[in-house]
PDB file with one MODEL, atoms N, CA, C and O in Angstrom:
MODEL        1
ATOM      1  N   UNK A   1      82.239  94.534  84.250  1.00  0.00           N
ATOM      2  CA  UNK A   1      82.339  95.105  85.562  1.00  0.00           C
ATOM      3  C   UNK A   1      83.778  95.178  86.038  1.00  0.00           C
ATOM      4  O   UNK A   1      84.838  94.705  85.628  1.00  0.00           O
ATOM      5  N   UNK A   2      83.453  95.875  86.960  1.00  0.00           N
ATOM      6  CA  UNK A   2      85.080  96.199  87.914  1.00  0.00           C
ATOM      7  C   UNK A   2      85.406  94.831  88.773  1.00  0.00           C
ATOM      8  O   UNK A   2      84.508  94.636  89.592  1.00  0.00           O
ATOM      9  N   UNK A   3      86.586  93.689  88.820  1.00  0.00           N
ATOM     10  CA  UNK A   3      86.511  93.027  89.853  1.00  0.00           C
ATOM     11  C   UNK A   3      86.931  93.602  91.355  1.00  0.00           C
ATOM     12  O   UNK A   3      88.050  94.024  91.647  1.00  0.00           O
ATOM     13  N   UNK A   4      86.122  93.546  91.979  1.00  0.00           N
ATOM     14  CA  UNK A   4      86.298  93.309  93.534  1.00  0.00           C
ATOM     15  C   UNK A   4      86.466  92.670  94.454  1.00  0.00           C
ATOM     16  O   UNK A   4      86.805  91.509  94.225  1.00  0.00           O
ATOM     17  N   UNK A   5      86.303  93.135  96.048  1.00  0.00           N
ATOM     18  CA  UNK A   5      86.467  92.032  96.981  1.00  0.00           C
ATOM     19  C   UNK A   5      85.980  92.720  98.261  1.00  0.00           C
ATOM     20  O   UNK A   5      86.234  93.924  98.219  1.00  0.00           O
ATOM     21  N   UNK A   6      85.321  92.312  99.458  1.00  0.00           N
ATOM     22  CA  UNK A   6      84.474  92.940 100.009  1.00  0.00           C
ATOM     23  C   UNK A   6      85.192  92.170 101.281  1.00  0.00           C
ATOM     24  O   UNK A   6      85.239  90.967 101.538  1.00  0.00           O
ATOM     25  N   UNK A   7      85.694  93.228 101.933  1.00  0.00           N
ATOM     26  CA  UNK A   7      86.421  92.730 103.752  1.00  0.00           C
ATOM     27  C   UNK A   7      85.680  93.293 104.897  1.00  0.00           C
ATOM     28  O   UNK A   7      85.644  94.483 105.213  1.00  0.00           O
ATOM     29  N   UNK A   8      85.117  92.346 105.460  1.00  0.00           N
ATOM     30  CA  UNK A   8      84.825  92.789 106.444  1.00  0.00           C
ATOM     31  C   UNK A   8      85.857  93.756 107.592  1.00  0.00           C
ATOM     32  O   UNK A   8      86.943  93.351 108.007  1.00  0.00           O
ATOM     33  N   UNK A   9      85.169  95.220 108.002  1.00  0.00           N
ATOM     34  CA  UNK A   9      86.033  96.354 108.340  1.00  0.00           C
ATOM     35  C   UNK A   9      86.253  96.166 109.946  1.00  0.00           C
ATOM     36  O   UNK A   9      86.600  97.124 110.636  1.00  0.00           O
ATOM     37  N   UNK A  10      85.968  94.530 110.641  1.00  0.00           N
ATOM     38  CA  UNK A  10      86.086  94.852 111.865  1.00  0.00           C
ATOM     39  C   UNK A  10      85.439  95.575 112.787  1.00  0.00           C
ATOM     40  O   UNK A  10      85.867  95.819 113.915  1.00  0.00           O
ATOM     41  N   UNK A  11      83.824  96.124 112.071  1.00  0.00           N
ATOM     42  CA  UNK A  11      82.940  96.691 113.304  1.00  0.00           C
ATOM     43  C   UNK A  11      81.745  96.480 112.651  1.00  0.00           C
ATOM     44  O   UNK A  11      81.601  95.798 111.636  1.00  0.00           O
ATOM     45  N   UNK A  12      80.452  97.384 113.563  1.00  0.00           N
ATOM     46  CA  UNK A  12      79.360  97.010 112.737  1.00  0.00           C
ATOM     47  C   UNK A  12      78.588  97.665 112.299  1.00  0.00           C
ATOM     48  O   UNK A  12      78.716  98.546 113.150  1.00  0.00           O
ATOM     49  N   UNK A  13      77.505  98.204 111.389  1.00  0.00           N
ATOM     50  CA  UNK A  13      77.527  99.093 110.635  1.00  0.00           C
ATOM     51  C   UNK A  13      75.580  98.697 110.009  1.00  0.00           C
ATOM     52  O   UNK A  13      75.585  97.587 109.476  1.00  0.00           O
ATOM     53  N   UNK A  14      74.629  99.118 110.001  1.00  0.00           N
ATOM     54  CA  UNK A  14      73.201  99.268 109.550  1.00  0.00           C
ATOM     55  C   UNK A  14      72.964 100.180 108.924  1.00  0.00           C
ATOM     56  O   UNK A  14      73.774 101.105 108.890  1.00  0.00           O
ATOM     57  N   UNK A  15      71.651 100.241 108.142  1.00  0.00           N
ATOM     58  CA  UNK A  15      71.118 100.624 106.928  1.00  0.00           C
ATOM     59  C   UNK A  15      72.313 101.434 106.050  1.00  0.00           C
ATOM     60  O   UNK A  15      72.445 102.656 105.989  1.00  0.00           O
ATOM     61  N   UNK A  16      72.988 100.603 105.514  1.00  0.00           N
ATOM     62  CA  UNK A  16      74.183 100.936 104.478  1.00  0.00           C
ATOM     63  C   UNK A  16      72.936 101.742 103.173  1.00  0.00           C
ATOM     64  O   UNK A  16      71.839 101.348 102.776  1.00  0.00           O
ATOM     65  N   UNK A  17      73.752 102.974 102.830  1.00  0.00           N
ATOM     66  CA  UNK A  17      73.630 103.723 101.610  1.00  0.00           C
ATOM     67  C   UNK A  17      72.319 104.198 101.906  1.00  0.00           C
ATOM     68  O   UNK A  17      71.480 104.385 101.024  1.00  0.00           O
ATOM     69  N   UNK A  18      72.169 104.347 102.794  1.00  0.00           N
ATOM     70  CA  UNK A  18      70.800 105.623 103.761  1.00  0.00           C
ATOM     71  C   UNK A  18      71.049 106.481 104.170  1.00  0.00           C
ATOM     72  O   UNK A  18      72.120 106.469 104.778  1.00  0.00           O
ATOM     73  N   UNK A  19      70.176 107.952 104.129  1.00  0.00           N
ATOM     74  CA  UNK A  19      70.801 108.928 104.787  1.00  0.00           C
ATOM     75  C   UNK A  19      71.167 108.839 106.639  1.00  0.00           C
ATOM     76  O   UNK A  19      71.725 109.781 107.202  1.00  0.00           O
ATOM     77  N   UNK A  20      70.755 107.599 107.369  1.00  0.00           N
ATOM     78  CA  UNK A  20      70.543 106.727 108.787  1.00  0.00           C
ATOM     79  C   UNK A  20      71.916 105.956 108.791  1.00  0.00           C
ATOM     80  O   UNK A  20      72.367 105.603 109.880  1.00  0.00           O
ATOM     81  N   UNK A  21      72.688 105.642 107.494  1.00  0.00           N
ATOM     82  CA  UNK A  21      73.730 104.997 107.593  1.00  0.00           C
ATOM     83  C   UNK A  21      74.672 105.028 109.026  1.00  0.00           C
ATOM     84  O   UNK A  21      74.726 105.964 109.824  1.00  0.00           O
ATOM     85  N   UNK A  22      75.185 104.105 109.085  1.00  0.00           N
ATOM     86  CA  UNK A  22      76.166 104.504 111.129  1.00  0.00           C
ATOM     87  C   UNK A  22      76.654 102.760 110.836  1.00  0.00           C
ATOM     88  O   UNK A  22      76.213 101.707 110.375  1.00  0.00           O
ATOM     89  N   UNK A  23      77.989 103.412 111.535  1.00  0.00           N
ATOM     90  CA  UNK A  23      79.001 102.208 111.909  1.00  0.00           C
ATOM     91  C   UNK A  23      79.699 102.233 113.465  1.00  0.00           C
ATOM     92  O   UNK A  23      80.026 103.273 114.037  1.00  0.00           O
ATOM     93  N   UNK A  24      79.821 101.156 113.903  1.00  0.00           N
ATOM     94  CA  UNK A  24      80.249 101.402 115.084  1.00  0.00           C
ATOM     95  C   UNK A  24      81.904 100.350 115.133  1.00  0.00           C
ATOM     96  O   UNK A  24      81.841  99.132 114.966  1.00  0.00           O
ATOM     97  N   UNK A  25      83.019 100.936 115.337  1.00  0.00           N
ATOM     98  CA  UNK A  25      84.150 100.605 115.399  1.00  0.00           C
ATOM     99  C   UNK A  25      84.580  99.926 116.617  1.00  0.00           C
ATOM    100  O   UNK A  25      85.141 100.409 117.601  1.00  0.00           O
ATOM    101  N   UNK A  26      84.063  98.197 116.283  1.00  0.00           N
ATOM    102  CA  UNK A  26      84.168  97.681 117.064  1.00  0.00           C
ATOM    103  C   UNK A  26      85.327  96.324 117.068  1.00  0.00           C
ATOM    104  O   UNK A  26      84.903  95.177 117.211  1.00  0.00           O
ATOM    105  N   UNK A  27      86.547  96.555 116.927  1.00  0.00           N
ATOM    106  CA  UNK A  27      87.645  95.376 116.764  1.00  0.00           C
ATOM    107  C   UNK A  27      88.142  96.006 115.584  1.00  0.00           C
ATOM    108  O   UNK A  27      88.524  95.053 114.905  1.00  0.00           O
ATOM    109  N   UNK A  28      88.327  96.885 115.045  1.00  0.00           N
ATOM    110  CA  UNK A  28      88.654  97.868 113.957  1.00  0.00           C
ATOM    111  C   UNK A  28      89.810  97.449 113.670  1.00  0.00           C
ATOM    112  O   UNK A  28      89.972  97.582 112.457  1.00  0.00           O
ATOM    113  N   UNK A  29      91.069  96.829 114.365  1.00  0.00           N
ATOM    114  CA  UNK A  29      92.146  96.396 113.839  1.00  0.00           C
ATOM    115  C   UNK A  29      92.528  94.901 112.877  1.00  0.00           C
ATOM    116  O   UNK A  29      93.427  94.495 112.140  1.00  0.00           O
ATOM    117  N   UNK A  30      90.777  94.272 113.615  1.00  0.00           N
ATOM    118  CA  UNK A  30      90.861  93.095 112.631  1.00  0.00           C
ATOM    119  C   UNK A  30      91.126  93.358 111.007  1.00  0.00           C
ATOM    120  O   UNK A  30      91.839  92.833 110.152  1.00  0.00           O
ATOM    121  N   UNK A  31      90.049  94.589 111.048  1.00  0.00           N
ATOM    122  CA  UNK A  31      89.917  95.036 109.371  1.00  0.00           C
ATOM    123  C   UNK A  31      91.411  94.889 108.693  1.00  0.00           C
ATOM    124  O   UNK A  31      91.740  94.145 107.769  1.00  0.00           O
ATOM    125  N   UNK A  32      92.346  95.978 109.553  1.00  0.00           N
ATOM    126  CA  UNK A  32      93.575  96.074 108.836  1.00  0.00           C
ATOM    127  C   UNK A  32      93.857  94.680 108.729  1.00  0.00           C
ATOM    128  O   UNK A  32      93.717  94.019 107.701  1.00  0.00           O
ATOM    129  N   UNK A  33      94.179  94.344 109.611  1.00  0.00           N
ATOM    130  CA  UNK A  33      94.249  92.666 109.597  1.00  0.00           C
ATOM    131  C   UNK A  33      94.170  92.075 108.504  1.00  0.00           C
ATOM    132  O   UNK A  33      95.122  91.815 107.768  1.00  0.00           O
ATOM    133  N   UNK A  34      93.071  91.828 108.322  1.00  0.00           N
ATOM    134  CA  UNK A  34      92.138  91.246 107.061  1.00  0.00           C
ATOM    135  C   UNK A  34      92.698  91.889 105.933  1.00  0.00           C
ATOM    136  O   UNK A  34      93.378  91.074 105.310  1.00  0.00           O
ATOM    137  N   UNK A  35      92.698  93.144 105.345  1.00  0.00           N
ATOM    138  CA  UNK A  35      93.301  93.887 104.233  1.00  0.00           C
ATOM    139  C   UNK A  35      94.973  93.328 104.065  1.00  0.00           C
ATOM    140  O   UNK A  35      95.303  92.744 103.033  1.00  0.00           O
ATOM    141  N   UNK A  36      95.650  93.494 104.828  1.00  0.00           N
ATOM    142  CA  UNK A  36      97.014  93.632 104.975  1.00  0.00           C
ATOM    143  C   UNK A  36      97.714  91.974 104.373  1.00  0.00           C
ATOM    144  O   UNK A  36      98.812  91.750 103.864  1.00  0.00           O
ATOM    145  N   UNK A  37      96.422  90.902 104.726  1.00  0.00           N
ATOM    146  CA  UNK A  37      96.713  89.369 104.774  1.00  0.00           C
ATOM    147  C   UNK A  37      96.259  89.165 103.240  1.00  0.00           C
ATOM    148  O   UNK A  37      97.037  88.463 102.595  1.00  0.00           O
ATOM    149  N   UNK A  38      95.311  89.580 102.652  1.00  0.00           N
ATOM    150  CA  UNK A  38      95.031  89.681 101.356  1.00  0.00           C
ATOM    151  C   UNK A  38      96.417  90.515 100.299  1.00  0.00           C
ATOM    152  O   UNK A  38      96.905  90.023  99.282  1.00  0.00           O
ATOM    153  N   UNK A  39      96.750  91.700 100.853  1.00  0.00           N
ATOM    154  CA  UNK A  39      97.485  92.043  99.769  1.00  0.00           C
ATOM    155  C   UNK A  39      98.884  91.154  99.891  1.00  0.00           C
ATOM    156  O   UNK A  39      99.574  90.893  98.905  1.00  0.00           O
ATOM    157  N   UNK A  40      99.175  90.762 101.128  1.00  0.00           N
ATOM    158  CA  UNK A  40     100.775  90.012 100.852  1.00  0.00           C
ATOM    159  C   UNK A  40     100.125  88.548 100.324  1.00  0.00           C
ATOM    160  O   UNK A  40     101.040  87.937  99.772  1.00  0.00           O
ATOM    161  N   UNK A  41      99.022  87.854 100.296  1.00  0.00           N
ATOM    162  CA  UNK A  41      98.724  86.789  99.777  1.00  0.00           C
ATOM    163  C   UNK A  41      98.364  87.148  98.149  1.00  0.00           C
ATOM    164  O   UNK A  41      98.126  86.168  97.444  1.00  0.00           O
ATOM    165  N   UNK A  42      98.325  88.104  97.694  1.00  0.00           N
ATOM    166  CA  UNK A  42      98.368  88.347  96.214  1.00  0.00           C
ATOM    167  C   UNK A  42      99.831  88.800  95.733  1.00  0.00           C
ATOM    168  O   UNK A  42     100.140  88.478  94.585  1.00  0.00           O
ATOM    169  N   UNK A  43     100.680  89.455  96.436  1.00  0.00           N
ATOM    170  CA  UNK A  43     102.077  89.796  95.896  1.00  0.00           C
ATOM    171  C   UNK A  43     102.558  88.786  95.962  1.00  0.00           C
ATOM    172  O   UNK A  43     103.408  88.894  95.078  1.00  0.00           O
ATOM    173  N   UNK A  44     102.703  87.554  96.473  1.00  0.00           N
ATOM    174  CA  UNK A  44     103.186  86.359  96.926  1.00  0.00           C
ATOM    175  C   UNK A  44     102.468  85.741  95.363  1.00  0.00           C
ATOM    176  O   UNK A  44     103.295  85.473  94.492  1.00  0.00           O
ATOM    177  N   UNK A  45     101.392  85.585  95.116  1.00  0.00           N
ATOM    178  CA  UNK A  45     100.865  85.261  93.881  1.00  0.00           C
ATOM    179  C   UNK A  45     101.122  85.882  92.529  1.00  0.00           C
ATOM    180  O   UNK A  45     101.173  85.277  91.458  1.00  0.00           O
ATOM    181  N   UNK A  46     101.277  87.199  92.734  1.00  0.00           N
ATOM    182  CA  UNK A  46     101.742  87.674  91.416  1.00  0.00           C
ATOM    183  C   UNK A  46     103.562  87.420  91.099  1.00  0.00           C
ATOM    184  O   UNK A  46     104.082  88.030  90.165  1.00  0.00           O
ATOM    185  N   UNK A  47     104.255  86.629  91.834  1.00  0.00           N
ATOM    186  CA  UNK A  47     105.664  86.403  92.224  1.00  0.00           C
ATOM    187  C   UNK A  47     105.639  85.474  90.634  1.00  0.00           C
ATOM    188  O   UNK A  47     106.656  84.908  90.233  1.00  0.00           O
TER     189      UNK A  47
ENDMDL
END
């Protein structure tokens, strides 16, 4: 398999991979947040 990693996007979001799918963008900057703290905590690791 592919490795991954699954971040929560900062809003909220029901019946994922349905044609009903819907997200609602709620604190949406946490996400970046969250993304942004992961990649400098891996460049810092790949050092």
């Amino acid at each position: 398999g592919i490795p991954a990693v699954a971040l929560g996007a900062g809003g909220r979001g029901g019946s994922a991979h349905t044609t009903q799918e819907w997200f609602e963008n709620v604190d949406g900057t946490a996400g970046i947040a969250r993304a942004l703290t992961v990649i400098c905590c891996a460049a810092k690791a790949g050092e």
